[in-house]
C-alpha positions in Angstrom: -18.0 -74.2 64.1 -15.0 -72.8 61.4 -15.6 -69.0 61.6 -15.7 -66.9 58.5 -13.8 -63.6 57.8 -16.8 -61.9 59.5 -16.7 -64.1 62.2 -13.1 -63.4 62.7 -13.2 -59.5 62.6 -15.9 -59.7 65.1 -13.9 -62.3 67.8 -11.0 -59.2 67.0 -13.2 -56.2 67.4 -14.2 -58.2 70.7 -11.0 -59.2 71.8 -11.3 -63.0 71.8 -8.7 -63.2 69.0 -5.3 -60.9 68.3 -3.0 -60.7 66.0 0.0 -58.9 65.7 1.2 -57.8 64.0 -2.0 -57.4 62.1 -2.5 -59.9 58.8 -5.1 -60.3 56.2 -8.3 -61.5 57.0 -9.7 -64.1 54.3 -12.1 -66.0 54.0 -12.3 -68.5 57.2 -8.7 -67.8 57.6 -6.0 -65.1 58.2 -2.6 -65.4 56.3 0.9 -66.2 58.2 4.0 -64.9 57.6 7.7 -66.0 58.2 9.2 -63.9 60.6 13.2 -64.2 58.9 14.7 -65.0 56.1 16.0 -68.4 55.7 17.7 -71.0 53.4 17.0 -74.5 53.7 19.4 -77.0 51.7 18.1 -80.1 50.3 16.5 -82.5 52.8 17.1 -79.7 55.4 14.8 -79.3 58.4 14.7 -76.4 60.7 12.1 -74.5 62.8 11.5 -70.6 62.8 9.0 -68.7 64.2 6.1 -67.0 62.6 5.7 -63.4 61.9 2.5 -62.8 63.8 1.7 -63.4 67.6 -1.5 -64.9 68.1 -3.2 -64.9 71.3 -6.8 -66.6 71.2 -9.3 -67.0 74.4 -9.7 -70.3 76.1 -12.8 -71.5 74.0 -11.5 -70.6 71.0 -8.5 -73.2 68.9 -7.6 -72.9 65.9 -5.8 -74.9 63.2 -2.8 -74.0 61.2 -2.3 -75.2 57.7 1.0 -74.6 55.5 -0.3 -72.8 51.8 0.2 -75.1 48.3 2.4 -73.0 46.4 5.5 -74.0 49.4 4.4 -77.6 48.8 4.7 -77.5 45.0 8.4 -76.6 45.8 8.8 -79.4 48.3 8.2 -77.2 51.4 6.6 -78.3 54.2 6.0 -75.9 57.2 4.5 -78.5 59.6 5.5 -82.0 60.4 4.1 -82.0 64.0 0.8 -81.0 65.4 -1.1 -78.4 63.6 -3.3 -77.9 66.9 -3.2 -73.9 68.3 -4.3 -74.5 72.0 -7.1 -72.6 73.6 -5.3 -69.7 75.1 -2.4 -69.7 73.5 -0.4 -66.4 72.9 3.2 -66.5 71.0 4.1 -66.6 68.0 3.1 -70.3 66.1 7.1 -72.0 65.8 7.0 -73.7 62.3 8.6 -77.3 61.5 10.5 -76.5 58.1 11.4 -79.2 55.6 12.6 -78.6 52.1 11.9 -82.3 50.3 13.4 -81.3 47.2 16.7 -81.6 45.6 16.8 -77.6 45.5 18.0 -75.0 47.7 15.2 -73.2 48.7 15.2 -69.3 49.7 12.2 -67.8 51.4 12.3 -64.2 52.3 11.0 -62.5 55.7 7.7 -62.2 55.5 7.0 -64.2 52.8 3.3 -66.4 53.5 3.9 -69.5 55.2 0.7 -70.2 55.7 -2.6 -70.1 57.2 -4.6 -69.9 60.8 -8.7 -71.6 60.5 -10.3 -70.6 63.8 -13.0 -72.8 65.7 -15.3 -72.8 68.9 -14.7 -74.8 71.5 -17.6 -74.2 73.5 -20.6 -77.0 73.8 
């Protein structure tokens, strides 16, 4: 089961999920930030960290999934596993990849993308 915004502020208000520091809640999802500035050259690749440390329970995982308007510039934020372990609690390191023939700036805090949470259990 994906849960929804309310499904997310309720695993919050109960402590199953945190995240700080706290980000928007949206439907199914909550937004991801970049924790620095950074700018990638063309065909660069580097990893950096995201903004918010997320700490789920251990039958909760969750997903993450890089936003659209970074891949209509030719950045990718993941090119590994987009897997958040059950239990997990850092901050999510992101795989950075400008595949354009641009240089690319993106600012602190700037989205990077998104977290889906699911149950584990059954």
């Amino acid at each position: 089961m994906i849960y929804s915004d309310i499904g997310i502020k309720r695993l919050i208000a109960e402590g199953k999920i945190k995240i700080t520091p706290e980000t928007e809640i949206k439907k199914a999802l909550a937004e991801i930030h970049f924790s620095e500035s950074i700018t990638l050259k063309p065909k660069e690749f580097l990893t950096t960290l995201t903004k918010e440390k997320i700490e789920i329970s251990n039958d909760i995982a969750a997903l993450y999934d890089g936003y659209t308007h970074l891949a209509r510039k030719g950045i990718i934020t993941h090119l590994g596993s987009m897997f958040i372990y059950p239990g997990t609690n850092n901050q999510i390191t992101l795989e950075v990849f400008n595949a354009s023939d641009q240089e690319i700036v993106i600012n602190k805090d700037d989205r990077a993308g998104q977290i889906i949470f699911f149950d584990t259990k059954g």
